[in-house]
C-alpha angles and dihedrals in degrees: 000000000000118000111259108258124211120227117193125192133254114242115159096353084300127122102237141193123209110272088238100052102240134134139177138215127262109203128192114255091227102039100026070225104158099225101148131060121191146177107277085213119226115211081258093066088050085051097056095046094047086046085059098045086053090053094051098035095080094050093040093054102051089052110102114268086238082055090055097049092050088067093047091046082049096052095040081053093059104033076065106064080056097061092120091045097042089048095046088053101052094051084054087051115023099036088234121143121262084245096049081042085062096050098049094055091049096053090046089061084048087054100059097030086053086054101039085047089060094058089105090044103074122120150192132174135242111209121185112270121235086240146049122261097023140086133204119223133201106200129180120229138174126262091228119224108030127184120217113202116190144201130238088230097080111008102183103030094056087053088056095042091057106034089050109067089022098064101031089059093056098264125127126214148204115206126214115183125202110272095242092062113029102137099074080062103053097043093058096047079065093060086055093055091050100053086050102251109195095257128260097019088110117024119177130211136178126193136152097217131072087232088090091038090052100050098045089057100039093043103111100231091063097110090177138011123202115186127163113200144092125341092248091057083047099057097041089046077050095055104031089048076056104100091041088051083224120190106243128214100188127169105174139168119328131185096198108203119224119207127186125182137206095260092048117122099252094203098060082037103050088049091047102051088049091045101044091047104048102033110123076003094292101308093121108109100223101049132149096272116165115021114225111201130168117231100248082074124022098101096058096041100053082045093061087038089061093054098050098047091051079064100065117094127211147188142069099046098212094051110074102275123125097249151041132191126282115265101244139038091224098053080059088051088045102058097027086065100042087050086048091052091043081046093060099041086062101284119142127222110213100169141010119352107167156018112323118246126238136073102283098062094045084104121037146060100281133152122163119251102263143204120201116191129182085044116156124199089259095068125106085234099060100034096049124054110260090207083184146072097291111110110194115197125199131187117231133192100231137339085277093068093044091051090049085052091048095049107040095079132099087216098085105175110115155323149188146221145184126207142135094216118097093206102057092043086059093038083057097039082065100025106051108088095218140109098242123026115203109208109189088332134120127220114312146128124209112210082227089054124086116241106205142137140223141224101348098000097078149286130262108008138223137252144038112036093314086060093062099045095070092063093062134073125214121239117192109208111194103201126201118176104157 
């Protein structure tokens, strides 16, 4: 049993406890150990966060942007002499393996690196003017004070995903992390005090309610709000940014289809669809989420599912096994009702479908990796994101069944397909009405790419230069100077 440690926030440069006094408990994903205290925020302590933002913004903004990047060159440089420390923490908090920890750290240094790399890469146009002697001028400008809302799935790397861009483009943020894993948070807003951050260019709150979360949207001098969660955060940030007109960055559910034809190669689709379900034990939003398989070969191919997924080993995050729990005890109650419910409408477990036995799983979030056959598109199963380690699979005429499918859904994220025609992989690439189309790949994300929905799954998106775009305004100067 490790001491409970307490983690404040970072308001001003200062190392702050809520004004009410409050906190709340952080528990580990694989023990339900309580390890962790923080401030449980007040909307005076948003206030205050989005006051000091305001402060810095002015300053930070006139900087040069190589300026900028130096300090976020300067942060990454020392974020990476913590990899052990940050790893191991994410595995306490988050649930991740060791290995997928790794990985996340890594990418969060990527992240920043990508965006501080890009200072010398902003640019605006110059159009002819109407008139002689004049010039009309497109510039690019920051919004100002930006908010940065993350998910519990990735703690870090959503930090980096969002500061980055944020702050090379001129833009300051506060942060404000899930409740479930605020540490990672706080203990990177320590590395930017050591390396002697301009304050209040990055503030940092925590709170349970949606009391902190609201006041830091709605407070007017919130120019821009990024948030990446569920589709139903995403809709109320939509309509509560209303009266500030805020520019919104939101990246919200998704329920990737995953369709695989007669003429696909079995052996690079039966890996991916193992890989891009149960990877961070399916908390990756655009997981491989409803199997589409035509009927030539269904059988053989959740066979050979079955087999591979017999193959992943889990338990102890920190120890070498594929994967870890799920964050959260309402997220297993959450998908074990909704497989009960597809079970008695005719599904088919055929591994896996519930909590695993033995001692070391008596405490924890776990639930086994799982594999559901038989299942229809009614089924609970099918219609809500999973966003955990359940594969339903469901058996489809032809590739246009499984488009229709795809397609008639208001989560419009990502999907995937494998196929050896041509034809049909382009027909996809134009006809899928989603944000990020997977041709014979399996899961990934490219610091270069663009990571965006559409319809229901968000709006703007994040990485590569588009990424940081939308981190920018435009401003149009019309110049005379006759």
């Amino acid at each position: 049993m490790r001491a409970t440690q307490h983690y404040p926030c970072f308001i001003d440069n200062e190392w702050i406890d809520s004004s009410s006094g409050k906190v709340f408990n952080v528990e580990n994903p694989a023990t339900e150990e309580v390890w962790a205290t923080v401030p449980d925020c007040t909307k005076e302590d948003a206030d205050a966060a989005i006051e000091s933002a305001r402060l810095a913004q002015i300053s930070w903004q006139q900087l040069p942007a190589i300026a900028r990047a130096r300090w976020l060159f300067k942060l990454c440089d020392a974020l990476e002499t913590k990899r052990e420390h940050f790893s191991k923490l994410l595995v306490i908090e988050q649930g991740k393996t060791l290995a997928e920890a790794y990985g996340e750290f890594d990418d969060t240094l990527n992240y920043m690196r990508y965006a501080a790399e890009a200072a010398r890469r902003i640019e605006g146009n110059i159009y002819p003017s109407e008139n002689p002697n004049e010039q009309l001028w497109i510039q690019k400008v920051p919004y100002g004070v930006t908010l940065g809302l993350c998910a519990y799935n990735y703690p870090l790397a959503l930090i980096g995903r969002k500061i980055g861009p944020a702050l090379v483009t001129g833009n300051t943020m506060v942060l404000k992390a899930h409740e479930a894993t605020p540490v990672t948070a706080s203990e990177f807003c320590k590395v930017v005090k050591e390396v002697g951050f301009p304050k209040g260019v990055i503030n940092l709150v925590s709170g349970t309610g949606i009391e902190v979360s609201s006041a830091l949207v709605t407070n007017p001098h919130t120019r821009l709000v990024s948030l990446t969660g569920s589709t139903r955060a995403g809709q109320a940030i939509f309509k509560s940014s209303g009266d500030n007109v805020s520019g919104l960055v939101l990246e919200l559910g998704g329920k990737a289809s995953f369709i695989v034809l007669n003429d696909a190669d079995l052996d690079k689709a039966v890996e991916a669809a193992v890989i891009s379900r149960y990877a961070n034990s399916g908390q990756v939003c655009i997981c491989n989420e409803l199997v589409l398989v035509e009927d030539g070969i269904a059988d053989e191919f959740t066979a050979r599912v079955i087999e591979r997924v017999k193959q992943i080993s889990y338990g102890d995050p920190m120890s070498d096994v594929n994967m870890g729990p799920s964050v959260t005890r309402d997220s297993i109650a959450r998908i074990h009702a909704m497989l009960e419910q597809s079970v008695k409408m005719g599904a088919k477990v055929e591994i896996g479908g519930g909590k695993p036995e033995g001692q070391t799983f008596a405490k924890g979030h776990w639930y086994k990796p799982t594999v559901v056959s038989g299942v229809t598109s009614d089924m609970p199963l099918a219609k809500n994101e999973i966003f955990g380690p359940i594969m339903p699979i469901i058996k489809v005429k032809n590739y246009q069944e499984a488009l229709a499918i795809c397609n008639d859904r208001e989560d419009a994220l990502s999907s995937y397909i494998f196929t050896k025609d041509i034809k049909t992989a382009f027909h996809a690439i134009n006809h899928m009405q989603v944000g990020t189309v997977f041709v014979n790949k399996m899961i990934c994300g490219y610091i270069q790419g663009y990571h965006s929905g559409h319809k229901r799954s968000g709006t703007g998106g994040e990485d590569g230069i588009y990424g940081i775009e939308n981190y920018l305004q435009k401003r149009a100067v019309y110049f005379n100077y006759d």
